[in-house]
mmCIF file of the N, C-alpha and C atoms, coordinates in Angstrom:
data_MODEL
# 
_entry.id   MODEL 
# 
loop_
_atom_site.group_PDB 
_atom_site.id 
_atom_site.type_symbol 
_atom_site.label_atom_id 
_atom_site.label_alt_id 
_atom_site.label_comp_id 
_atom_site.label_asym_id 
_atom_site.label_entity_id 
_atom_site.label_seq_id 
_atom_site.pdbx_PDB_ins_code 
_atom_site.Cartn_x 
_atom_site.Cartn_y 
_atom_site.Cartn_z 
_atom_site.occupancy 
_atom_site.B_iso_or_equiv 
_atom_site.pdbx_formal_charge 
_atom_site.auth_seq_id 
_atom_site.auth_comp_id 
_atom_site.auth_asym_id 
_atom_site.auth_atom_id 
_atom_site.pdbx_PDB_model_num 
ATOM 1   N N  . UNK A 1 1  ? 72.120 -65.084 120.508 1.00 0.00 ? 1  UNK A N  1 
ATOM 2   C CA . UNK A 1 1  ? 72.408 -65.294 119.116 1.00 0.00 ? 1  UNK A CA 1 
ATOM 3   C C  . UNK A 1 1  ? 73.373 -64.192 118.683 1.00 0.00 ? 1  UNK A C  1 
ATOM 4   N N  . UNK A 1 2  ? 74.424 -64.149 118.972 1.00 0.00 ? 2  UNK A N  1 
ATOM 5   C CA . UNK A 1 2  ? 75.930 -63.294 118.270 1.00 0.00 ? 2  UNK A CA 1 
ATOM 6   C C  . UNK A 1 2  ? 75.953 -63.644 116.877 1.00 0.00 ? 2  UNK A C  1 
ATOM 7   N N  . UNK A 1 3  ? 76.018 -61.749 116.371 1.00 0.00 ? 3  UNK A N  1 
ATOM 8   C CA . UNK A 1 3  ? 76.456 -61.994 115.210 1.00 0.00 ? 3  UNK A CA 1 
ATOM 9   C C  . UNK A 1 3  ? 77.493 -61.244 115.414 1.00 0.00 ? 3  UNK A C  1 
ATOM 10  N N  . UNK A 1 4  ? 78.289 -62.354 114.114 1.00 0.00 ? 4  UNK A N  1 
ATOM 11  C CA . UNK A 1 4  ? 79.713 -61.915 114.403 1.00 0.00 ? 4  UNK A CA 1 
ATOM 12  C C  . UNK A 1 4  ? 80.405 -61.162 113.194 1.00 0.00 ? 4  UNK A C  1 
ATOM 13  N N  . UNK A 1 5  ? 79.327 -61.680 112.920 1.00 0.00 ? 5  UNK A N  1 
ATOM 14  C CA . UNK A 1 5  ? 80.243 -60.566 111.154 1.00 0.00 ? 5  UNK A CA 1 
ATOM 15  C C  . UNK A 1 5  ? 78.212 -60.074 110.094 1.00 0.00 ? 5  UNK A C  1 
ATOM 16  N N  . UNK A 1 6  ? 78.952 -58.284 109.805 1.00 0.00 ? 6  UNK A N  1 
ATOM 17  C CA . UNK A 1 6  ? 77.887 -58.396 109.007 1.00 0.00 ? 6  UNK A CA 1 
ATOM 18  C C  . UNK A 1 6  ? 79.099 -57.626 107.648 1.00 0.00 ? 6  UNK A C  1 
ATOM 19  N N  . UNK A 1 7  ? 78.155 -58.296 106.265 1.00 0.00 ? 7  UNK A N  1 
ATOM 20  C CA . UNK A 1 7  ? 79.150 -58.378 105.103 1.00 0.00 ? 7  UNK A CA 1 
ATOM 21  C C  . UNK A 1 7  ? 77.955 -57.945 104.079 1.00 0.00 ? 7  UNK A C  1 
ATOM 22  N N  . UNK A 1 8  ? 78.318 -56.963 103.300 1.00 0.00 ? 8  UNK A N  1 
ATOM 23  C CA . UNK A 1 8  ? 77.342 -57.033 102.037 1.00 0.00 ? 8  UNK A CA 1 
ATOM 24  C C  . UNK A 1 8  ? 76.327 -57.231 102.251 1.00 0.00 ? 8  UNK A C  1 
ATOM 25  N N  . UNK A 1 9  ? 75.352 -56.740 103.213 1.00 0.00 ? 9  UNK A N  1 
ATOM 26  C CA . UNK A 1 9  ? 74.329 -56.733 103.371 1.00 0.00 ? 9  UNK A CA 1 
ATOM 27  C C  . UNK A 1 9  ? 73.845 -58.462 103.754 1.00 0.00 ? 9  UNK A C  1 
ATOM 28  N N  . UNK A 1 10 ? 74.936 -59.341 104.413 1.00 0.00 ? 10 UNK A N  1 
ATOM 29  C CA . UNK A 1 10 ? 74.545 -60.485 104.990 1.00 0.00 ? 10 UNK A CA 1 
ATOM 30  C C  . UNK A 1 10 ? 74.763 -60.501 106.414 1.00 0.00 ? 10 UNK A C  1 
ATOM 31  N N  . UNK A 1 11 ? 74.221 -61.323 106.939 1.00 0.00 ? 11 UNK A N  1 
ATOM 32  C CA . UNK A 1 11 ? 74.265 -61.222 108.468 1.00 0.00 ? 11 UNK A CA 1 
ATOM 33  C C  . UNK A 1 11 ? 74.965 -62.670 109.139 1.00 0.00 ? 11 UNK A C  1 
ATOM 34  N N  . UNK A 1 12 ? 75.594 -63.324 109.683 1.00 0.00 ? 12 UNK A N  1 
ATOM 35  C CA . UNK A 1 12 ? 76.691 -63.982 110.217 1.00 0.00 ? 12 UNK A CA 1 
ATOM 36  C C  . UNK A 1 12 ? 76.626 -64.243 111.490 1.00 0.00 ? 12 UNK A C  1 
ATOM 37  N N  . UNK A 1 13 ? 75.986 -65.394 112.069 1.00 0.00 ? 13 UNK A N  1 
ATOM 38  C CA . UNK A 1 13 ? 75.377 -65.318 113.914 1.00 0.00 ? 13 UNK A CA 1 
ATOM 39  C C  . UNK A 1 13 ? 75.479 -66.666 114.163 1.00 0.00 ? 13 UNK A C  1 
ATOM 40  N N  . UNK A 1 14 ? 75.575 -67.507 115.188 1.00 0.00 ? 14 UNK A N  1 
ATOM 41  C CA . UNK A 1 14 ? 75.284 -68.760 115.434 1.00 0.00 ? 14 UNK A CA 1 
ATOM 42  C C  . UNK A 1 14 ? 74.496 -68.603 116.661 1.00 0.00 ? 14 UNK A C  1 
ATOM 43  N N  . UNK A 1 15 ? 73.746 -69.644 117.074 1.00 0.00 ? 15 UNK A N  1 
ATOM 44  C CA . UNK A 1 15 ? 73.160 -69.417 118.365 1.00 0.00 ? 15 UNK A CA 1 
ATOM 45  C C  . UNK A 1 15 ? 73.924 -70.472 119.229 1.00 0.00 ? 15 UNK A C  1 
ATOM 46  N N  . UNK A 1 16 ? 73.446 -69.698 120.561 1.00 0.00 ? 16 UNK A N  1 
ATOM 47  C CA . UNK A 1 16 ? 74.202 -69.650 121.657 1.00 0.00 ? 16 UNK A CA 1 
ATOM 48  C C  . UNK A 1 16 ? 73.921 -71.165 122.295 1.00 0.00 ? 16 UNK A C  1 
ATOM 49  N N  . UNK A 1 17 ? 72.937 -71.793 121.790 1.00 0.00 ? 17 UNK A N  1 
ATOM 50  C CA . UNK A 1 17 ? 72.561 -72.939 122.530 1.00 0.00 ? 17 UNK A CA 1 
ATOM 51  C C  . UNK A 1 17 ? 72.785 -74.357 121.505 1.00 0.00 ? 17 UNK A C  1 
ATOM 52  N N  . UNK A 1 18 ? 73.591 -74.331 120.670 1.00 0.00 ? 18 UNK A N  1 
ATOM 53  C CA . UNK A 1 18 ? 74.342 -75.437 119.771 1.00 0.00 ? 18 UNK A CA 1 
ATOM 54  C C  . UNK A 1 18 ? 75.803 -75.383 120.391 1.00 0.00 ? 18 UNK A C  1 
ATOM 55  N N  . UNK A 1 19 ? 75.780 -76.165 120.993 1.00 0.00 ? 19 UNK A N  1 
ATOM 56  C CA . UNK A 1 19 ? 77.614 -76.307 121.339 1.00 0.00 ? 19 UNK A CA 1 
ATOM 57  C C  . UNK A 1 19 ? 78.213 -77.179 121.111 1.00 0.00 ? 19 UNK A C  1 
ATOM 58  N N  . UNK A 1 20 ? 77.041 -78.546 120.776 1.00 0.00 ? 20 UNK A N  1 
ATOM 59  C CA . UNK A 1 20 ? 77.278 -79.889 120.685 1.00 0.00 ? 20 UNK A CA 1 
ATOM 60  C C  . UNK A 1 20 ? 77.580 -80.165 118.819 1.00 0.00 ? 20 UNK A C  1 
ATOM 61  N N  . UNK A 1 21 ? 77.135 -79.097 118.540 1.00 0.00 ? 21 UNK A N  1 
ATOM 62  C CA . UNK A 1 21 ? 77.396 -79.013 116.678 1.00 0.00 ? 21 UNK A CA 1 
ATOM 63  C C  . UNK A 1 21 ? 78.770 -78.933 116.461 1.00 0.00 ? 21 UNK A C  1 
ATOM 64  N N  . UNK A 1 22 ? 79.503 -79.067 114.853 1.00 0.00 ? 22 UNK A N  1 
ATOM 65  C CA . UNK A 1 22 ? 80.668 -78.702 114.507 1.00 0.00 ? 22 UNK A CA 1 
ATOM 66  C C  . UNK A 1 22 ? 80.174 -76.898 114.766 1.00 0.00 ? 22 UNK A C  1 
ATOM 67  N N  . UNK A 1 23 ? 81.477 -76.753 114.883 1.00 0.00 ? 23 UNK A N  1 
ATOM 68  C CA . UNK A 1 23 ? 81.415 -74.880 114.486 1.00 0.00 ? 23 UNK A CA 1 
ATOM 69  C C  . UNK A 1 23 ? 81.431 -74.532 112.897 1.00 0.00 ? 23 UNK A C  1 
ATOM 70  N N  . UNK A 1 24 ? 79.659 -73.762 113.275 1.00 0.00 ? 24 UNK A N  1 
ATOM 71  C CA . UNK A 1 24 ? 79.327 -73.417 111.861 1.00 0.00 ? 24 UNK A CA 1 
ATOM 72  C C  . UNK A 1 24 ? 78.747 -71.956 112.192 1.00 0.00 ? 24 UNK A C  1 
ATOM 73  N N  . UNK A 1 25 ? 77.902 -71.451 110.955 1.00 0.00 ? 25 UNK A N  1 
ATOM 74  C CA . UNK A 1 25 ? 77.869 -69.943 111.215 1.00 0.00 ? 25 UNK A CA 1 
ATOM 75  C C  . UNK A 1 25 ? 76.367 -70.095 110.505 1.00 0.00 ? 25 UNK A C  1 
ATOM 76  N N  . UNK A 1 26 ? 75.155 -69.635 110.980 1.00 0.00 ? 26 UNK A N  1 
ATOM 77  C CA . UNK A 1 26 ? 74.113 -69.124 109.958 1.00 0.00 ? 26 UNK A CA 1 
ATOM 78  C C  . UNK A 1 26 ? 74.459 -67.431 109.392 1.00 0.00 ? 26 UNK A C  1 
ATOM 79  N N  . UNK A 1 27 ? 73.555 -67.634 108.282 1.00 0.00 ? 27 UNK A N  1 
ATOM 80  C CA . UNK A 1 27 ? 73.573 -66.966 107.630 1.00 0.00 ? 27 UNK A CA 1 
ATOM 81  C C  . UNK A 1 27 ? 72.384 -66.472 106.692 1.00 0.00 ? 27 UNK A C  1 
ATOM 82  N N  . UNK A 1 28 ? 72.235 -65.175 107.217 1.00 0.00 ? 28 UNK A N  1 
ATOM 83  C CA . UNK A 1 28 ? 71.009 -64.620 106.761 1.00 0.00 ? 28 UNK A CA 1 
ATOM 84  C C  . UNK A 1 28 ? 71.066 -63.104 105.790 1.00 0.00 ? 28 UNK A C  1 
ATOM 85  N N  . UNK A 1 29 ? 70.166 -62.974 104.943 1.00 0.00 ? 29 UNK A N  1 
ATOM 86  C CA . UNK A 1 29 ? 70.000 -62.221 103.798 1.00 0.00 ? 29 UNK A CA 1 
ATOM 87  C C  . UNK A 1 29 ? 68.419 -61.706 103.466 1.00 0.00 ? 29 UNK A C  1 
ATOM 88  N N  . UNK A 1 30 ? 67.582 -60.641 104.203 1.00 0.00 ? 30 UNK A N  1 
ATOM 89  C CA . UNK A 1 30 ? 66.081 -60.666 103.941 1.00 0.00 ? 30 UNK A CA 1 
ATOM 90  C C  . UNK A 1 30 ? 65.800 -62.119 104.682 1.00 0.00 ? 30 UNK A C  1 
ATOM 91  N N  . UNK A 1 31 ? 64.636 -62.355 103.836 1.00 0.00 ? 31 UNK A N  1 
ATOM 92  C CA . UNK A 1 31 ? 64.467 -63.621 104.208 1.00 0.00 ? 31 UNK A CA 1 
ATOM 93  C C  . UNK A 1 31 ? 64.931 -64.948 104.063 1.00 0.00 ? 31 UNK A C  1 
ATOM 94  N N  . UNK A 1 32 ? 65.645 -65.099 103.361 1.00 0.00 ? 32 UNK A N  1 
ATOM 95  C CA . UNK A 1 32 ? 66.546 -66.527 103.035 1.00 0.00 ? 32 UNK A CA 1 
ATOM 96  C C  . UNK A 1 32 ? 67.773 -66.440 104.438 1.00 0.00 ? 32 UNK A C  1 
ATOM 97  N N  . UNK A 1 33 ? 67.782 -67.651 104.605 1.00 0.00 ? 33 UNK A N  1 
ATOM 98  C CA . UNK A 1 33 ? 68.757 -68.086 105.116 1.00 0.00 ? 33 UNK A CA 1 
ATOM 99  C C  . UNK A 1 33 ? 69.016 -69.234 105.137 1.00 0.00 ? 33 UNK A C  1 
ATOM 100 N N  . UNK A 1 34 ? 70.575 -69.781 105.823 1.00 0.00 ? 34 UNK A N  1 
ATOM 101 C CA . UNK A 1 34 ? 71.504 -70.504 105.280 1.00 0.00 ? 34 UNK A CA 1 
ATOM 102 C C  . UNK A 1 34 ? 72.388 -71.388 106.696 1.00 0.00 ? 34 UNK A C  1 
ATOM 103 N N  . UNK A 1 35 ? 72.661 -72.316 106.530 1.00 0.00 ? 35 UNK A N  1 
ATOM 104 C CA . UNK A 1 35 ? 73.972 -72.386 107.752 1.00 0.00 ? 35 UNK A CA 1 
ATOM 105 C C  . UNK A 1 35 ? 75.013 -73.464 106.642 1.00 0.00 ? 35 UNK A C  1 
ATOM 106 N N  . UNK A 1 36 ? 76.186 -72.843 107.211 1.00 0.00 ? 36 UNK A N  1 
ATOM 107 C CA . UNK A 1 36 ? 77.374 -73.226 106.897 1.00 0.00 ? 36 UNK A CA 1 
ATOM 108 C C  . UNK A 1 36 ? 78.148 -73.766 107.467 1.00 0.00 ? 36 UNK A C  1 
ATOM 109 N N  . UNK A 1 37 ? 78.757 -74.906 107.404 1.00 0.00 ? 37 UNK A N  1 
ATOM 110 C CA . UNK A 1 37 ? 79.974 -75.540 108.378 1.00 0.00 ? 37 UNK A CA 1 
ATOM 111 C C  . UNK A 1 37 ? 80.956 -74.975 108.068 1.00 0.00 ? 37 UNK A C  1 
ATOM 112 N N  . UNK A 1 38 ? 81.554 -74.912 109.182 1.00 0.00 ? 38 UNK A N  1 
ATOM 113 C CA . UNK A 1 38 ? 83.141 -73.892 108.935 1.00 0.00 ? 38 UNK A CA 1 
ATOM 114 C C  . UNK A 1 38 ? 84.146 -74.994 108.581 1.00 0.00 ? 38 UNK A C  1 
ATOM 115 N N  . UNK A 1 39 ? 84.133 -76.219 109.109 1.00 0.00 ? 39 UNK A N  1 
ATOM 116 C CA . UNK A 1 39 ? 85.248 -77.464 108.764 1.00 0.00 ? 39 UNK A CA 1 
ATOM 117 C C  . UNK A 1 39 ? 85.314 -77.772 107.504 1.00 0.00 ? 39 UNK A C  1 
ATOM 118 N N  . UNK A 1 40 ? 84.529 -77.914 106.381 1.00 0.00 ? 40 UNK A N  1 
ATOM 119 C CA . UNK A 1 40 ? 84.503 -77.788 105.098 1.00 0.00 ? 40 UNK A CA 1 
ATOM 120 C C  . UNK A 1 40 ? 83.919 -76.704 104.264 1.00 0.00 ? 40 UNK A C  1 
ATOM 121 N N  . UNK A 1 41 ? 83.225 -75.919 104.959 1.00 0.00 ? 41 UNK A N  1 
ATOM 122 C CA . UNK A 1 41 ? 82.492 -74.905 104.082 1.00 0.00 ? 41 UNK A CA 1 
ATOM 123 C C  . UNK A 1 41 ? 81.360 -75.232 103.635 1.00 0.00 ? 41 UNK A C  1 
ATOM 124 N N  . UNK A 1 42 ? 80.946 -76.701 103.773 1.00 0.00 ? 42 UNK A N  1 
ATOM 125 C CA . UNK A 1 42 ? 79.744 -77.273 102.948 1.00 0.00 ? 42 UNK A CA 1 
ATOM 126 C C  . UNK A 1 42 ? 78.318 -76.401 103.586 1.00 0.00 ? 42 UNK A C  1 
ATOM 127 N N  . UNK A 1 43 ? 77.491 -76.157 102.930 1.00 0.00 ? 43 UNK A N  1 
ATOM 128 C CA . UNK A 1 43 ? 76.189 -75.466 103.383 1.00 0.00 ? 43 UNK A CA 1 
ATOM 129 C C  . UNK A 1 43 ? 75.347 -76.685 103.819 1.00 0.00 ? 43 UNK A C  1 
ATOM 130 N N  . UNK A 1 44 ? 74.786 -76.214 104.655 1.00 0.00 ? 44 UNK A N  1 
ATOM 131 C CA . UNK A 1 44 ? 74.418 -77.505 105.826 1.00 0.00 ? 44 UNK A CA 1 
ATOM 132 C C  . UNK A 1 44 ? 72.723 -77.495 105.515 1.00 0.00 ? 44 UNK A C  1 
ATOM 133 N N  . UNK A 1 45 ? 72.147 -75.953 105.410 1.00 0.00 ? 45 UNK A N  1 
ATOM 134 C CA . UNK A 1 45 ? 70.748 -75.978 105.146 1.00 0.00 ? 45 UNK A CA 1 
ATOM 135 C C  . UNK A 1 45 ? 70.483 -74.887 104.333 1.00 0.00 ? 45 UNK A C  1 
ATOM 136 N N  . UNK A 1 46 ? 70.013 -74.376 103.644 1.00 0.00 ? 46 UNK A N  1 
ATOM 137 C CA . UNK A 1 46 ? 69.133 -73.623 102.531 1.00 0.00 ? 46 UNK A CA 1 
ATOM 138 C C  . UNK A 1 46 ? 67.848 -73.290 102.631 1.00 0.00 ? 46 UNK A C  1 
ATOM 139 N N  . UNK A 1 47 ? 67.924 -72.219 102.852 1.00 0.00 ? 47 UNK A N  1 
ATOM 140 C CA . UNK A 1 47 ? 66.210 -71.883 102.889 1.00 0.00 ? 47 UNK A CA 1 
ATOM 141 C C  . UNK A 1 47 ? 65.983 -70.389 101.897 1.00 0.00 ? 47 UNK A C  1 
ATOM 142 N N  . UNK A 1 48 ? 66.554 -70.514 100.543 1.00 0.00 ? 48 UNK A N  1 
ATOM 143 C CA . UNK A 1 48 ? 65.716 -68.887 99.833  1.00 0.00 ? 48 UNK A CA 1 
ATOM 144 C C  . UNK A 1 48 ? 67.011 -68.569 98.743  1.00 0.00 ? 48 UNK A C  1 
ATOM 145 N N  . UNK A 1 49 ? 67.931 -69.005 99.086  1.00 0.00 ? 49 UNK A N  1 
ATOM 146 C CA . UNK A 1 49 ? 68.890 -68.579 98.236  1.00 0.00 ? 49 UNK A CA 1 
ATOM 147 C C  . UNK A 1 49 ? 69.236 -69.139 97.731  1.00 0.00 ? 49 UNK A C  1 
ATOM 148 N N  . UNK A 1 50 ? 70.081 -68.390 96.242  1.00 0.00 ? 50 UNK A N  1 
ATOM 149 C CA . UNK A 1 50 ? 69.767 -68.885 94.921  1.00 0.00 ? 50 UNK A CA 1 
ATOM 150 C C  . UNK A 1 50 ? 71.419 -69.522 94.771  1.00 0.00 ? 50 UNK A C  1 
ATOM 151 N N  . UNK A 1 51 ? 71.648 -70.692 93.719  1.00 0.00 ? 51 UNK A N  1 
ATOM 152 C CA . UNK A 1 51 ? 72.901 -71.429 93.704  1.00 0.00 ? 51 UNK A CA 1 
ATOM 153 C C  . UNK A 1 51 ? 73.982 -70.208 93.715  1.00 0.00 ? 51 UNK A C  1 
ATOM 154 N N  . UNK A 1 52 ? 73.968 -69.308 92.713  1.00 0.00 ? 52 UNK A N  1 
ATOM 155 C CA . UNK A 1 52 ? 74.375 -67.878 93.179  1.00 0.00 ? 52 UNK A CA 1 
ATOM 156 C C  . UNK A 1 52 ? 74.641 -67.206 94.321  1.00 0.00 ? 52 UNK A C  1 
ATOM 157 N N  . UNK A 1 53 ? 73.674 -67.147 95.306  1.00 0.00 ? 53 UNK A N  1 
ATOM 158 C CA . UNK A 1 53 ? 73.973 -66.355 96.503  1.00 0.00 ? 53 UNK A CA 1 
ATOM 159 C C  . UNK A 1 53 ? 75.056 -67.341 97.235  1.00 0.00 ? 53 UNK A C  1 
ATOM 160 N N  . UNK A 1 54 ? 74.613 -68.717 97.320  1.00 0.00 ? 54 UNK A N  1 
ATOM 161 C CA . UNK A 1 54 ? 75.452 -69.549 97.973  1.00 0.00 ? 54 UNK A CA 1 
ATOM 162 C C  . UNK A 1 54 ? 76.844 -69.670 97.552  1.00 0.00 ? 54 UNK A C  1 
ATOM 163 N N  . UNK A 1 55 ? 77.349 -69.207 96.093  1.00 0.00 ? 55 UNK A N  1 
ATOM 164 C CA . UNK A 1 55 ? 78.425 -69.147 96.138  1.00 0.00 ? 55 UNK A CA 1 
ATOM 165 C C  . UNK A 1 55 ? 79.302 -68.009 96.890  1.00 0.00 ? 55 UNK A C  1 
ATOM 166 N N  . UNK A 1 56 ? 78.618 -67.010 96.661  1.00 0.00 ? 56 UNK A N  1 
ATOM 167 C CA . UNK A 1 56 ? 79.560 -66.081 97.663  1.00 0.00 ? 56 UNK A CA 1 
ATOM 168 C C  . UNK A 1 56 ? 79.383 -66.194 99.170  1.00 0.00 ? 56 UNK A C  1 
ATOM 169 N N  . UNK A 1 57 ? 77.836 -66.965 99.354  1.00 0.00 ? 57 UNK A N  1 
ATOM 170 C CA . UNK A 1 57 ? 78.288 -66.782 101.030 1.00 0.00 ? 57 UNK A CA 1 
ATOM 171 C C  . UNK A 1 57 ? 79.476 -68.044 101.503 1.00 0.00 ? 57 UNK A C  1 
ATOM 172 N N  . UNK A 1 58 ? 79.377 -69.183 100.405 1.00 0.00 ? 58 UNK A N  1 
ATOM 173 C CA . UNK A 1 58 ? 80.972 -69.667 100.755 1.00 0.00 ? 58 UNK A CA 1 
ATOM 174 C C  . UNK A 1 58 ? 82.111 -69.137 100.643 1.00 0.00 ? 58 UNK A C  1 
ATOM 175 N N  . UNK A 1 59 ? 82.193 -67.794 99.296  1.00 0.00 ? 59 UNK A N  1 
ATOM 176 C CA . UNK A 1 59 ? 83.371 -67.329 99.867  1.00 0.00 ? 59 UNK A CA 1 
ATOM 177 C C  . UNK A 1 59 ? 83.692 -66.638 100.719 1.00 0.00 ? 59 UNK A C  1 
ATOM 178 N N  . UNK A 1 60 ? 82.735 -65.826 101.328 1.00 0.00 ? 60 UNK A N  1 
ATOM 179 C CA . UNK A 1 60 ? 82.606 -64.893 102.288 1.00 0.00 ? 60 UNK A CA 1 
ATOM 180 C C  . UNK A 1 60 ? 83.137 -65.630 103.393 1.00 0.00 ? 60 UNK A C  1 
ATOM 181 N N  . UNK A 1 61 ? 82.308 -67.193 103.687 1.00 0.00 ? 61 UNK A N  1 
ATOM 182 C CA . UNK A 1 61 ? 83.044 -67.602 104.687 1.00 0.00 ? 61 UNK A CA 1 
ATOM 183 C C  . UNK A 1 61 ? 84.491 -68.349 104.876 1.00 0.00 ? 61 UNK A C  1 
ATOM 184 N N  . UNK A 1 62 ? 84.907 -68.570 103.761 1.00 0.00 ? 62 UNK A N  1 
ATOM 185 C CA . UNK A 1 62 ? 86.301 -68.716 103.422 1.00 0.00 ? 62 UNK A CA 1 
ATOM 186 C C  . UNK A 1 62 ? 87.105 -67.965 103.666 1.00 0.00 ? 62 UNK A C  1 
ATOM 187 N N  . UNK A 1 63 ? 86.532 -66.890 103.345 1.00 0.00 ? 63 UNK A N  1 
ATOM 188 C CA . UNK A 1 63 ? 87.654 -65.394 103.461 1.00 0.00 ? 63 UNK A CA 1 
ATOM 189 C C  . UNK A 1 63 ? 87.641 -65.228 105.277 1.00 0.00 ? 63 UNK A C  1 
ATOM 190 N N  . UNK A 1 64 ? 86.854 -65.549 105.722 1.00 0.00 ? 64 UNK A N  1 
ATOM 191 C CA . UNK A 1 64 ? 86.867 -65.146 106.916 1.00 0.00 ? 64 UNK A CA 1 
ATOM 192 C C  . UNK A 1 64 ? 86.503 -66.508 108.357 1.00 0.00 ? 64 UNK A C  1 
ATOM 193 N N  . UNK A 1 65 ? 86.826 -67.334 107.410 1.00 0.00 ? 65 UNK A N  1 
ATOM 194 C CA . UNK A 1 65 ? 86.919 -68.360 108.392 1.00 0.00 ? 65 UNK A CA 1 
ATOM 195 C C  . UNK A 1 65 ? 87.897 -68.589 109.436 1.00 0.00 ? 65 UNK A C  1 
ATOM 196 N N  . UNK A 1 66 ? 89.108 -68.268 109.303 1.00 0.00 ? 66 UNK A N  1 
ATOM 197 C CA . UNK A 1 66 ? 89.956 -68.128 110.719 1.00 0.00 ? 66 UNK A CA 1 
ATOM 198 C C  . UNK A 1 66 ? 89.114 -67.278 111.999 1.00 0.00 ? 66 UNK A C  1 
ATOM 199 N N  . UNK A 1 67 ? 89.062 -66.086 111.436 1.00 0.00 ? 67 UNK A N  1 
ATOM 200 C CA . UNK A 1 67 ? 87.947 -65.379 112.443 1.00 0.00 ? 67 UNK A CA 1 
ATOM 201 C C  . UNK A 1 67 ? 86.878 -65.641 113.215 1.00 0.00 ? 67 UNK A C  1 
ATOM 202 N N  . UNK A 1 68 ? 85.879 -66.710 111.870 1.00 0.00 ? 68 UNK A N  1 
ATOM 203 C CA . UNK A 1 68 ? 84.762 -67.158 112.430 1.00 0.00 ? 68 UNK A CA 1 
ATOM 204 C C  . UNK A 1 68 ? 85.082 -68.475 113.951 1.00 0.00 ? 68 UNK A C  1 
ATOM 205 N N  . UNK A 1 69 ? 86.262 -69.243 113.172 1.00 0.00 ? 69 UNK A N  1 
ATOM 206 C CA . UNK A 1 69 ? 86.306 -70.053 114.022 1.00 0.00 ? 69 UNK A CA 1 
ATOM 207 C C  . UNK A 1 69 ? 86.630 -69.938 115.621 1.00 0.00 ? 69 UNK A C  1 
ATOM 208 N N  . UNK A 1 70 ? 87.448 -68.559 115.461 1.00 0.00 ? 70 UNK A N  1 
ATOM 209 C CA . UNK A 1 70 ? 87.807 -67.840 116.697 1.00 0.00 ? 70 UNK A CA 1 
ATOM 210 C C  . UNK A 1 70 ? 86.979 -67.295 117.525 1.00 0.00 ? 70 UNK A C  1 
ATOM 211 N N  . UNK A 1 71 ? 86.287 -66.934 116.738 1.00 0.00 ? 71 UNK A N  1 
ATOM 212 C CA . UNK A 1 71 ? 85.240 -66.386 117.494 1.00 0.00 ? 71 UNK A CA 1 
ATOM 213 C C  . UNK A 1 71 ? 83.916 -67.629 118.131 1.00 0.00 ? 71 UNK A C  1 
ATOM 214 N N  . UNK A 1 72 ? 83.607 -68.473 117.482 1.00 0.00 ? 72 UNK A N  1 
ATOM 215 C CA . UNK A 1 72 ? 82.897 -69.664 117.967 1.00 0.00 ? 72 UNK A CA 1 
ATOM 216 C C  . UNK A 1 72 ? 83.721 -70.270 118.967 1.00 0.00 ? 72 UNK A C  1 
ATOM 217 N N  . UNK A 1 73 ? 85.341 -70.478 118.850 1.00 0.00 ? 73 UNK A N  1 
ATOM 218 C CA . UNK A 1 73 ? 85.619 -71.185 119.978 1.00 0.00 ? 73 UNK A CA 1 
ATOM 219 C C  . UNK A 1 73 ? 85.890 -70.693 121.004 1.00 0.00 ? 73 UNK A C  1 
ATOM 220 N N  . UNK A 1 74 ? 86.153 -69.123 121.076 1.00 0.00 ? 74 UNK A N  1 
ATOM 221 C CA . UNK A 1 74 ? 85.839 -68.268 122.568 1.00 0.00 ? 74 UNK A CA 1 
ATOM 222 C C  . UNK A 1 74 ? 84.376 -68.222 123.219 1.00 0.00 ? 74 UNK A C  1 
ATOM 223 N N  . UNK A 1 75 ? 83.663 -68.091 122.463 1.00 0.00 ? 75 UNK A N  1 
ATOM 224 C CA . UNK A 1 75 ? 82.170 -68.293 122.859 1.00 0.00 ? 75 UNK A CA 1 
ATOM 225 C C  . UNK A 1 75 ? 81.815 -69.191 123.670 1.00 0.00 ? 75 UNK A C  1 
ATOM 226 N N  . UNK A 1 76 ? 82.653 -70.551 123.022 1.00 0.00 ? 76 UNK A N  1 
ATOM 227 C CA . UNK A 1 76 ? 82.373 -71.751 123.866 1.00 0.00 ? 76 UNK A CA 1 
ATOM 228 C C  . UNK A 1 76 ? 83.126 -72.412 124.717 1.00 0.00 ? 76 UNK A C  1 
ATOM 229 N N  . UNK A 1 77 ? 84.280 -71.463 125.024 1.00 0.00 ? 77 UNK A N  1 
ATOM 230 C CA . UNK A 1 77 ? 85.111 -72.044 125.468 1.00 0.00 ? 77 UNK A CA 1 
ATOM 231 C C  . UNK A 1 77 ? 86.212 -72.950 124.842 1.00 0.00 ? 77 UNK A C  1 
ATOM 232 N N  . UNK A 1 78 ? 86.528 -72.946 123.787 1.00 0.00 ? 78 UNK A N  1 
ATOM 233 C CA . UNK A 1 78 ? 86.883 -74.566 123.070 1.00 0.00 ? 78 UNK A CA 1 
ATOM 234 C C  . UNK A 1 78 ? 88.761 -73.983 123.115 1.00 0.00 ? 78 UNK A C  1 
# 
């Protein structure tokens, strides 16, 4: 489980055994967490965080979505 980015006290990892998924990124904060698709940004699951938090962890991953994607598709080869 690589994390690939930590931001503002969020944490940024996908696991290693989804390859067959779009490239997306979870995302964790305490106990809430989150996963995000990187192809639209849409938040895929929700577990703790508030309509609030979810807005910045979309921008967070906006801001840094070239990266993320780079980094998922070396991982997997793509």
């Amino acid at each position: 489980m690589p994390t690939v980015l930590r931001l503002e006290g969020f944490r940024f990892y996908f696991y290693s055994h989804e390859p067959n998924e779009p490239p997306h990124v979870h995302v964790d904060h305490g106990s809430a967490t989150a996963k995000v698709w990187l192809y639209d940004n849409a938040i895929a699951r929700n577990v703790g965080f508030s309509a609030k938090e979810l807005g910045k962890i979309q921008r967070m991953v906006r801001e840094h979505q070239q990266s993320l994607e780079e980094v998922w598709n070396a991982f997997f080869g793509i």
